[in-house]
LOFI-585736 format. One record per residue (C-alpha): residue in three letters; x, y, z. Coordinates in steps of 0.2 Angstrom, whole numbers, padded with zeros to 4 digits, always signed. Layout:
<rs>
ALAXYZ;...
</rs>
This chain:
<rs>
UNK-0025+0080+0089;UNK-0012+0079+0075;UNK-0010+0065+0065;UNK+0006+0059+0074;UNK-0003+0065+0090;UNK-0017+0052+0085;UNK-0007+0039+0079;UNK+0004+0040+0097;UNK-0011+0038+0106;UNK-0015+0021+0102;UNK+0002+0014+0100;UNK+0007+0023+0120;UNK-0009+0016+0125;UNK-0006-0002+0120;UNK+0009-0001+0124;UNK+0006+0004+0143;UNK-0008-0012+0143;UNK+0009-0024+0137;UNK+0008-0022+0119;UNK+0023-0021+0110;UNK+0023-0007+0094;UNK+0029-0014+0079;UNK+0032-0004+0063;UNK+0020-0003+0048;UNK+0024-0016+0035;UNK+0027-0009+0018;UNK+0012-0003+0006;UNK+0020-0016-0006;UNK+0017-0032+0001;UNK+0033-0044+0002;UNK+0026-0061+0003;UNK+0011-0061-0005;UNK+0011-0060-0026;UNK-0007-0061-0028;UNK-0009-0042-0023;UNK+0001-0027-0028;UNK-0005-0018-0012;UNK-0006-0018+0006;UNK-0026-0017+0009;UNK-0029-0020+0026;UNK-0020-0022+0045;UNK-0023-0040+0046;UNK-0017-0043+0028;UNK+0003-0045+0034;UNK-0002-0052+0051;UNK-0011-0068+0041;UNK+0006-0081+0045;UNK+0005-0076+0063;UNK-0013-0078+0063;UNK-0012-0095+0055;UNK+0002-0100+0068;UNK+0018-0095+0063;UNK+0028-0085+0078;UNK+0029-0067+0080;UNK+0047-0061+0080;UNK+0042-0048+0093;UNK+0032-0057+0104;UNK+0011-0064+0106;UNK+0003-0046+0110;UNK+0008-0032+0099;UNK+0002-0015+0093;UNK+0004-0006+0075;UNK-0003+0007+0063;UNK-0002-0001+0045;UNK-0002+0009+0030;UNK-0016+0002+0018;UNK-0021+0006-0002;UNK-0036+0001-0011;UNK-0035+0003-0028;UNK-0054+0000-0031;UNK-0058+0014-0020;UNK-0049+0026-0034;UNK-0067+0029-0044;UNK-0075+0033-0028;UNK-0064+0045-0023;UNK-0073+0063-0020;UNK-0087+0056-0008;UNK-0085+0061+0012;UNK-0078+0046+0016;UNK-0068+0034+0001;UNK-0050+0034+0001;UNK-0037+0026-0009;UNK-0026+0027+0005;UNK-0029+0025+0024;UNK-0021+0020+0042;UNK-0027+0005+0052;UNK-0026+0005+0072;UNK-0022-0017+0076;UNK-0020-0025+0091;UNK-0017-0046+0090;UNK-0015-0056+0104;UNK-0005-0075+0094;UNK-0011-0088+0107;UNK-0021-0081+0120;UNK-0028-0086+0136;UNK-0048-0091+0130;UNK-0054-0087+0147;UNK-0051-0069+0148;UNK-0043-0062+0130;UNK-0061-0055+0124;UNK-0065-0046+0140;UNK-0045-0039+0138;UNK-0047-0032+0121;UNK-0065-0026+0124;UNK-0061-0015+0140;UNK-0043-0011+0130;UNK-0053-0003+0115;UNK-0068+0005+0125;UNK-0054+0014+0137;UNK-0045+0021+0122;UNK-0058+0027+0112;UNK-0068+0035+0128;UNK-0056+0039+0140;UNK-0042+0042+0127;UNK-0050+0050+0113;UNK-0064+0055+0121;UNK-0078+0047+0112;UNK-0097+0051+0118;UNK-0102+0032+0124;UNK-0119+0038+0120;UNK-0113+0036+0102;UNK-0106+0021+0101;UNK-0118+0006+0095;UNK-0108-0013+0093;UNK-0113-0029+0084;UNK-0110-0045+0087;UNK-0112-0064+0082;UNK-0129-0073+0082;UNK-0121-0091+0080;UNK-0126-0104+0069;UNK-0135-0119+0076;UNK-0132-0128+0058;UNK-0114-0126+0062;UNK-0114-0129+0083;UNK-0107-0112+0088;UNK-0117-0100+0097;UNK-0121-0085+0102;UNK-0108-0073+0107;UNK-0116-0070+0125;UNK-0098-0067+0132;UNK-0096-0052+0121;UNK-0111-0046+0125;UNK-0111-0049+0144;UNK-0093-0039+0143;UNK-0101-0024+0130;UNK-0115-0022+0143;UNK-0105-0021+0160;UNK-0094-0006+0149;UNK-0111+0001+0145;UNK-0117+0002+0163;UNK-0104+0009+0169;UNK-0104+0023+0158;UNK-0122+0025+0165;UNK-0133+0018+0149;UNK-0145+0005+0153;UNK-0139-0007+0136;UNK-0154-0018+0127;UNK-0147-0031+0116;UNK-0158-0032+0100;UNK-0159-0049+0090;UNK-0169-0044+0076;UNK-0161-0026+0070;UNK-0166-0026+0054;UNK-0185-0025+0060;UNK-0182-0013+0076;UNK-0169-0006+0073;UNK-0165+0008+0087;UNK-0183+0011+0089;UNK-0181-0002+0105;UNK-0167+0006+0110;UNK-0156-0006+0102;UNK-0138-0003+0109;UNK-0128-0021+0105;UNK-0134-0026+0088;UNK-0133-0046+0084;UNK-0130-0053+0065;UNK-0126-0067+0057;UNK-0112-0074+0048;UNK-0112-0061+0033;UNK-0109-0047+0046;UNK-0100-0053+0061;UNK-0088-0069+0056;UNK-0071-0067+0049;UNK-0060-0081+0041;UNK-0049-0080+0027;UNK-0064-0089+0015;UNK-0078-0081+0024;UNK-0095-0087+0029;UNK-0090-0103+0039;UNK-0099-0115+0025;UNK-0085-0108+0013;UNK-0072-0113+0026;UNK-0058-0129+0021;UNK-0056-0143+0034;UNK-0044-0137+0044;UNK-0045-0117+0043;UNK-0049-0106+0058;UNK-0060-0093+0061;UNK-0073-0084+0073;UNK-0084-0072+0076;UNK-0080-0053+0077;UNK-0088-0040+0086;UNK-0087-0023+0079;UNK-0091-0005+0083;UNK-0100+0010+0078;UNK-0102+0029+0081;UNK-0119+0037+0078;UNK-0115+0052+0068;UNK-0136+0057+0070;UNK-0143+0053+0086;UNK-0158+0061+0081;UNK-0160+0052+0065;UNK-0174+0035+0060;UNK-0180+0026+0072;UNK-0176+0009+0061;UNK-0161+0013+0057;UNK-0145+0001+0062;UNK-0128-0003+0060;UNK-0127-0013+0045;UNK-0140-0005+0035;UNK-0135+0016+0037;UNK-0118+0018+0033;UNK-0121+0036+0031;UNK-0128+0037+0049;UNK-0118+0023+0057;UNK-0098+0023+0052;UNK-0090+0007+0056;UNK-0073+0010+0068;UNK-0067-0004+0076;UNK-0067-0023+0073;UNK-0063-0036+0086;UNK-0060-0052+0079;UNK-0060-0068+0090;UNK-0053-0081+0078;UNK-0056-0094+0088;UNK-0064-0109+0081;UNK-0056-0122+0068;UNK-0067-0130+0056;UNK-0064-0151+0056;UNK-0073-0165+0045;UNK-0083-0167+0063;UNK-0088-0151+0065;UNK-0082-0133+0073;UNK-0071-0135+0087;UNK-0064-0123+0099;UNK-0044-0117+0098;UNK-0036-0122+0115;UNK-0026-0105+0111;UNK-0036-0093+0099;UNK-0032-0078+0092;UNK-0036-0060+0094;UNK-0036-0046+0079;UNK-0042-0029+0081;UNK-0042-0015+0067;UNK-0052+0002+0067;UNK-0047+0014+0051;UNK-0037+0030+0060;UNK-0047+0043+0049;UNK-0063+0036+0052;UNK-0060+0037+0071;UNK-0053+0054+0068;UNK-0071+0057+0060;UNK-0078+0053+0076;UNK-0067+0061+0086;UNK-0073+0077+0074;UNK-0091+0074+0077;UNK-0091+0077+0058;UNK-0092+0060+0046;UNK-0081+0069+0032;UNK-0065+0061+0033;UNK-0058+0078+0022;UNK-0062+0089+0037;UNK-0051+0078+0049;UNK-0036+0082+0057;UNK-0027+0072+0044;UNK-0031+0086+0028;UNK-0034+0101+0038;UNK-0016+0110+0033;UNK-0018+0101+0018;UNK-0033+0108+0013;UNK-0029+0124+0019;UNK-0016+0123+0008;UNK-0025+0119-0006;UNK-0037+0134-0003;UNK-0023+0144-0003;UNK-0017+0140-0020;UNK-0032+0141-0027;UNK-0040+0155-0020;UNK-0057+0147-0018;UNK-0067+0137-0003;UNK-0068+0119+0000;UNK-0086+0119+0005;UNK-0090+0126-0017;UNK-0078+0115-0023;UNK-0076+0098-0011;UNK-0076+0083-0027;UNK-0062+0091-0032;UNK-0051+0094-0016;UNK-0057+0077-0009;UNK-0047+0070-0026;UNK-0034+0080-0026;UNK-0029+0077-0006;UNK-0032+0059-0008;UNK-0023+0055-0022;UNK-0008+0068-0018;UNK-0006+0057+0000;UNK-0009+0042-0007;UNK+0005+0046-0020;UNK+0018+0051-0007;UNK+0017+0034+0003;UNK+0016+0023-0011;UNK+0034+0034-0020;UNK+0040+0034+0000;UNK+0038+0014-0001;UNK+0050+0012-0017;UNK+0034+0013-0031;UNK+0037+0030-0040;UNK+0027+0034-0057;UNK+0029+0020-0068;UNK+0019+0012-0084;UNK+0015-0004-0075;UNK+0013-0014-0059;UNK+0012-0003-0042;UNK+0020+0014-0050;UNK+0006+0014-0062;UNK-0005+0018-0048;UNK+0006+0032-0044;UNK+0005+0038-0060;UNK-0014+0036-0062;UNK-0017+0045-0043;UNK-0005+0059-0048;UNK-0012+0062-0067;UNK-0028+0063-0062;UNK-0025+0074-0046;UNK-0017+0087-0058;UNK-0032+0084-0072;UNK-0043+0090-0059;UNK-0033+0102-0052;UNK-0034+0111-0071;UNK-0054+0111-0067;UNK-0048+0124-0050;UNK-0039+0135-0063;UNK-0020+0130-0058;UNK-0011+0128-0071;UNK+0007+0128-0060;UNK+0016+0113-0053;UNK+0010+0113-0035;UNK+0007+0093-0025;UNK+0022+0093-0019;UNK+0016+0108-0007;UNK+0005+0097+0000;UNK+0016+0082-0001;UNK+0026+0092+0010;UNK+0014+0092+0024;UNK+0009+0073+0023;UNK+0027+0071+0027;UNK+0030+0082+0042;UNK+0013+0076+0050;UNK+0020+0058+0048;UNK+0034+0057+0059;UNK+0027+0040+0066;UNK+0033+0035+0048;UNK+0054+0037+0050;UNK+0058+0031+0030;UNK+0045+0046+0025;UNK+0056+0059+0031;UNK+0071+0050+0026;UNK+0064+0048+0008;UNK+0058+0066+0006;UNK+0070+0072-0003;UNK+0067+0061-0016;UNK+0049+0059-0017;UNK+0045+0078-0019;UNK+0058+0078-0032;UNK+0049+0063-0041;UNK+0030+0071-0039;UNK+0038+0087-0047;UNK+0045+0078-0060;UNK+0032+0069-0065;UNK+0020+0085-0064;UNK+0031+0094-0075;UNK+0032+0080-0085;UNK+0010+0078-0086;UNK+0009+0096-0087;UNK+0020+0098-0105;UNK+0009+0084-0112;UNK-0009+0087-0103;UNK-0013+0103-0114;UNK-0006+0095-0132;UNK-0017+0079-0128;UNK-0031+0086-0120;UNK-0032+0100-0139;UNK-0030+0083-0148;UNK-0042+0073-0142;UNK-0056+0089-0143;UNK-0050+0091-0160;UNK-0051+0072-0163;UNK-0070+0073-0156;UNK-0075+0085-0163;UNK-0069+0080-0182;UNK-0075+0063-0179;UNK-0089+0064-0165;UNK-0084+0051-0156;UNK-0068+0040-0147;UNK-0067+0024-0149;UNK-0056+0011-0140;UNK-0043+0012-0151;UNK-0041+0030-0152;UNK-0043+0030-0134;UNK-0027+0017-0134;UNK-0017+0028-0147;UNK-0019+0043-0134;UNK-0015+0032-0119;UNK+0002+0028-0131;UNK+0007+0046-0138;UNK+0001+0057-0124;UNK+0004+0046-0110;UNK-0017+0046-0104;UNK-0023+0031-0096;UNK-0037+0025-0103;UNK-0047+0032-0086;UNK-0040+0052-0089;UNK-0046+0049-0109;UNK-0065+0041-0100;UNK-0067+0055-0089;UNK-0061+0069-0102;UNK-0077+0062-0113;UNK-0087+0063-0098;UNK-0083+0082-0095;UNK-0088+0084-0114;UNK-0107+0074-0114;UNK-0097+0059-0122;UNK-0095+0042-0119;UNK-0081+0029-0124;UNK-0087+0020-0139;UNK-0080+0001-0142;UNK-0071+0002-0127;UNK-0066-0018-0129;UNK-0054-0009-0143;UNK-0044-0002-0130;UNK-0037-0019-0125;UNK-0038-0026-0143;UNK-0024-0012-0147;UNK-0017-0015-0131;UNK-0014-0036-0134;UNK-0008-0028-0152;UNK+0006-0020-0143;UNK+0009-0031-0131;UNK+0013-0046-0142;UNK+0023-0034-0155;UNK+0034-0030-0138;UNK+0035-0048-0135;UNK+0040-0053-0151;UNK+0056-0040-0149;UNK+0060-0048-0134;UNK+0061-0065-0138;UNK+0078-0073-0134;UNK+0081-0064-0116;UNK+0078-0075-0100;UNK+0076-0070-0084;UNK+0088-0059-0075;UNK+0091-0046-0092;UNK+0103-0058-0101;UNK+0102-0059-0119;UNK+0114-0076-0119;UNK+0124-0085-0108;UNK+0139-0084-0114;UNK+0155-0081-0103;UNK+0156-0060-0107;UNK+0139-0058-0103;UNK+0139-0068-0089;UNK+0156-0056-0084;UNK+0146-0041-0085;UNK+0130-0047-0076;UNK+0141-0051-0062;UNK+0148-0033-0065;UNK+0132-0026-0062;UNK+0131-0034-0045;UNK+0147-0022-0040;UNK+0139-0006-0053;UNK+0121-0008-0041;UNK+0134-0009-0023;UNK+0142+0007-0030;UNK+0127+0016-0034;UNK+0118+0012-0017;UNK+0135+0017-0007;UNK+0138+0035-0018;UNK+0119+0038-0022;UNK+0110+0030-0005;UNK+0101+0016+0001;UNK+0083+0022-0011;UNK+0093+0016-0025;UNK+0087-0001-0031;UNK+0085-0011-0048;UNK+0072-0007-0060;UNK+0076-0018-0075;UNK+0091-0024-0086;UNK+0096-0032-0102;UNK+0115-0036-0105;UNK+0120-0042-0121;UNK+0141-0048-0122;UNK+0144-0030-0130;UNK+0135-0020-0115;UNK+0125-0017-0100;UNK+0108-0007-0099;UNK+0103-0006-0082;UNK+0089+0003-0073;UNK+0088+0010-0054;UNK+0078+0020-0044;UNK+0084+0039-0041;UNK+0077+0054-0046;UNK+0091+0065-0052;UNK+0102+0065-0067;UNK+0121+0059-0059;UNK+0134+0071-0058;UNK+0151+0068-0067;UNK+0159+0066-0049;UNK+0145+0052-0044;UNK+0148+0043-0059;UNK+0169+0042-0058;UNK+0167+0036-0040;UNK+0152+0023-0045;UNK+0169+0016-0060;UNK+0181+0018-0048;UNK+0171+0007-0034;UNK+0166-0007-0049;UNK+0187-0007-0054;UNK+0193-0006-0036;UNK+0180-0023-0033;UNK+0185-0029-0048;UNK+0203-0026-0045;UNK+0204-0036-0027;UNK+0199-0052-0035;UNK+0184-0055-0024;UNK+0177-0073-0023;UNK+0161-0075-0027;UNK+0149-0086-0015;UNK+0133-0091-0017;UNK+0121-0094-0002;UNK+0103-0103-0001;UNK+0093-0096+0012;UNK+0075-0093+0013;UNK+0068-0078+0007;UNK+0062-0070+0024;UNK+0078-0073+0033;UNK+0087-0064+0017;UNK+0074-0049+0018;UNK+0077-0048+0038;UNK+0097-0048+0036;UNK+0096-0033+0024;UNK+0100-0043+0007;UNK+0099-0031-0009;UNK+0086-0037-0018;UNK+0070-0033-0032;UNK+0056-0039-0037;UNK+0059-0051-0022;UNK+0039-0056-0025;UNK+0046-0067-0041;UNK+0057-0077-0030;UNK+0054-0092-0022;UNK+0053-0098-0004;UNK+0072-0103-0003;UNK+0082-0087-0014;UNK+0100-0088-0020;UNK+0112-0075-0012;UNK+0127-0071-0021;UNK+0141-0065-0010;UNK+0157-0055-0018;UNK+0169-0055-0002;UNK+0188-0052-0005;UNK+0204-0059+0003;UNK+0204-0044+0018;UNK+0185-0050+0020;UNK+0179-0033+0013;UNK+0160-0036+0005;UNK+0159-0026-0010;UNK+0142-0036-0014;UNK+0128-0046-0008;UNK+0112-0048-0019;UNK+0098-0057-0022;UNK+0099-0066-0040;UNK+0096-0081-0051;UNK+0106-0079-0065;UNK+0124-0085-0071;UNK+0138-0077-0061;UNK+0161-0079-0061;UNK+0167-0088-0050;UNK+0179-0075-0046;UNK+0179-0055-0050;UNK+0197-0059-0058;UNK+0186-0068-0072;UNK+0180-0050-0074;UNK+0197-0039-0077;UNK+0202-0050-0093;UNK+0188-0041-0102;UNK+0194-0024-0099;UNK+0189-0011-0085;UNK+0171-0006-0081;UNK+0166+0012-0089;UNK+0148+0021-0088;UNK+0145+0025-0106;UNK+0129+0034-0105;UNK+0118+0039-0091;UNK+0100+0046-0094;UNK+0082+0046-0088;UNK+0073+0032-0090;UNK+0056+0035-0083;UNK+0050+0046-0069;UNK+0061+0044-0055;UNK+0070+0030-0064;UNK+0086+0033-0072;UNK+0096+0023-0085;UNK+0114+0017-0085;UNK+0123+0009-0101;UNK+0140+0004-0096;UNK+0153-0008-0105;UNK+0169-0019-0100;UNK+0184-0013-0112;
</rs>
């Protein structure tokens, strides 16, 4: 199977059991600041989980792009990636006396009817109950994991004590305590808050080594046992008497797409998957050499090339902070290692090329690609110019001084554009280690306060002072950001400002220098607006409903439940402009025109992907 092919077989399947497919949500979470990524399948189902309605219903299906940033050092093992596909299926509410036995069969019929998993290799665990706590054992579970068993034709023993046995018994169904097979939001159910529901899961694994120790089992041999499915039944709440049962629990399943891909391979290396094979032939094509010599190396490279694609696809290209830095970082350190292989060329958005045509389950991928291969290969070129220079600097550096210190390393991360994990690993490469590495964010905090200190006296929003002109041009930059979106396209959002009463600097996402034509038709749009003597409106609304209706908005995770909308609508009920702000705004776009008409000054490239506009009212 294809990736699409794979991905199609659950969401079809599901879909014919009476799910109902909803998109992925966006590797850049929308309401949830305490995260910069997307980690998991439940992570955007949590509010439905904890009661709030579904907009598409009580049973539905998905494949939900993760990233794990902690998995980025472990990249170039068989199985850590950085970024990775979840299979889920909730059920919001269900029926207690038969939604475990619906999801069990659901799961078992895809995987071995669908996909065509050996049930001979399929071992499950489930919960041991706490009698501390008054919740048992999950005998249902198991009852329905042993009837699926039988009728493939294997006798199934249920084995209590699987870290003294193991399989030697012939342990099938696996039972653990809270530490393996409960999920709530605060864990183990003694961590729990009055009031917060939870239950037991029952999860499932494929034996890549039938023929290996006796003892071994599910929780202790990842290497042998690889973990591809979780059923959760959240269905207890936690009350000052006691755990009590939900009248209407809930049901959450998620199994990581590659890993059942493994599976589905009979081979536990994710890189040999269906999901890198014309990647990796790709890759073996440029570089003239064999995976199997060189697999650290193209396990980095694949990982951090697909990883970078989605994340610039999901509006976080290359950047020096927040979510694009990751980009940046996964990129940089794909071409470092790449350098190891002998290329020298610009070449990931070869390969970005194929992570987008084997994703057509992901429409906004395809829509994007124009734009993300044009970032990737700008902000190779870019890395490539400056890797050499640094990479002679900081040998000469060495070998002059013997040593980097955090401070050096700092000073390279500044005038080379090397994070301080490229600088770490070049002194590995070279029998060297990082010495005073609390240096790094001594000189970093330096820098930081001496950029805080220029900064003093803007507020939020970019505005350098409130008075009436400034405020006239941050309203202009309303109608500017409209323009840009309607002659540029809908990829184009804010990246950053600061307006002073003499000017506008503003920053947008696009990766290619603006022609002449694009910027005359981005002045004329702004004059036109300004010109009709458009009312501007402002609307409270909460910030999901604003999101849903398609208001233009950034950094929407700095905003507050209920969110201003600011609406620039003219007499013929034309809408040159609706956007998300908080800042100061005219009542009217004639409180504009008395300060001149709207000109782009200068346009130029701010970042990777990111350009710059400075644009005055005269």
């Amino acid at each position: 199977m294809t990736p699409d092919q794979l991905r199609q077989s659950f969401l079809k399947f599901m879909e014919r059991q009476g799910s109902v497919i909803v998109p992925s949500s966006s590797l850049l979470p929308e309401n949830d600041p305490t995260t910069l990524f997307t980690g998991s399948g439940m992570q955007p189902m949590i509010p439905y989980l904890l009661g709030e309605p579904h907009p598409s219903g009580t049973d539905i299906v998905n494949v939900q792009k993760c990233l794990r940033t902690g998995d980025i050092d472990e990249t170039g093992d068989s199985s850590h990636l950085t970024f990775f596909e979840m299979t889920g299926r909730w059920e919001f509410g269900a029926d207690p006396s038969q939604y475990k036995r619906t999801q069990i069969e659901a799961i078992w019929k895809w995987q071995v009817g669908e996909l065509g998993l050996a049930a001979d290799r399929l071992y499950i665990t489930v919960y041991q109950g706490n009698k501390d706590f008054g919740i048992a054992r999950d005998d249902e579970a198991i009852d329905i994991w042993r009837d699926l068993f039988l009728d493939a034709g294997i006798e199934p023993t249920v084995e209590d004590e699987p870290w003294k046995y193991g399989a030697s018994r012939g342990g099938r169904i696996f039972v653990y305590n809270e530490k393996e097979n409960w999920w709530s939001r605060s864990g183990v159910p003694a961590n729990m808050p009055i009031g917060e529901p939870g239950g037991p899961d029952s999860e499932m694994f494929f034996d890549f080594d039938p023929d290996g120790a006796p003892n071994d089992h599910p929780a202790d041999s990842d290497r042998r046992f690889l973990e591809i499915g979780n059923n959760v039944f959240m269905s207890y709440q936690k009350t000052d008497q006691g755990f009590i049962p939900l009248e209407k629990p809930n049901i959450d399943y998620g199994g990581g797409l590659e890993r059942l891909a493994a599976a589905v391979n009979g081979d536990p290396d994710t890189y040999l998957t269906t999901f890198f094979k014309n990647p990796l032939q790709e890759l073996s094509n440029i570089t003239g050499r064999a995976y199997e010599n060189n697999e650290r190396a193209f396990r980095i490279i694949l990982d951090h090339t697909r990883a970078a694609t989605f994340l610039i696809g999901d509006g976080a290209p290359p950047a020096n902070s927040d979510a694009g830095y990751i980009t940046r970082r996964l990129v940089r350190r794909a071409i470092r290692v790449a350098r190891s292989l002998g290329i020298e060329d610009p070449f990931l958005s070869k390969l970005a090329t194929i992570y987008i045509e084997e994703a057509s389950a992901y429409p906004q991928l395809a829509q994007s690609s124009a734009n993300i291969l044009s970032v990737i290969e700008k902000e190779e070129e870019q890395f490539q110019k400056t890797l050499h220079t640094g990479e002679r600097e900081m040998k000469k550096h060495l070998e002059q001084k013997g040593q980097v210190s955090g401070k050096d390393a700092f000073y390279f991360y500044e005038t080379f554009g090397f994070p301080r994990e490229l600088t770490e690993e070049f002194l590995t490469e070279h029998e060297a280690v990082l010495v005073d590495p609390e240096g790094f964010e001594e000189a970093a905090k330096a820098h930081a306060e001496k950029s805080r200190t220029a900064a003093e006296g803007k507020f939020k929003g970019g505005l350098a002072d409130h008075s009436e002109k400034t405020t006239a041009l941050h309203s202009t930059c309303h109608l500017m950001l409209a323009g840009l979106r309607l002659v540029l396209g809908d990829h184009v959002h804010q990246k950053g400002s600061n307006i002073t009463a003499e000017r506008i600097r503003f920053d947008f996402s696009h990766p290619d220098k603006m022609t002449p034509e694009e910027v005359k038709a981005v002045e004329d749009y702004v004059n036109e607006a300004i010109d009709s003597q458009a009312k501007v409106t402002m609307l409270t609304m909460p910030k999901e409903e604003a999101q849903s209706s398609g208001v233009e908005g950034s950094f929407w995770e700095k905003y507050p439940e209920t969110v201003k909308v600011y609406v620039f609508e003219d007499g013929s009920q034309k809408l040159w402009s609706k956007e998300l702000c908080g800042g100061p705004h005219v009542e009217s776009t004639n409180d504009i025109s008395e300060y001149g008409r709207f000109k782009i000054k200068k346009e130029q490239s701010s970042s990777a992907g990111v350009r710059r506009v400075k644009a005055v009212l005269n």
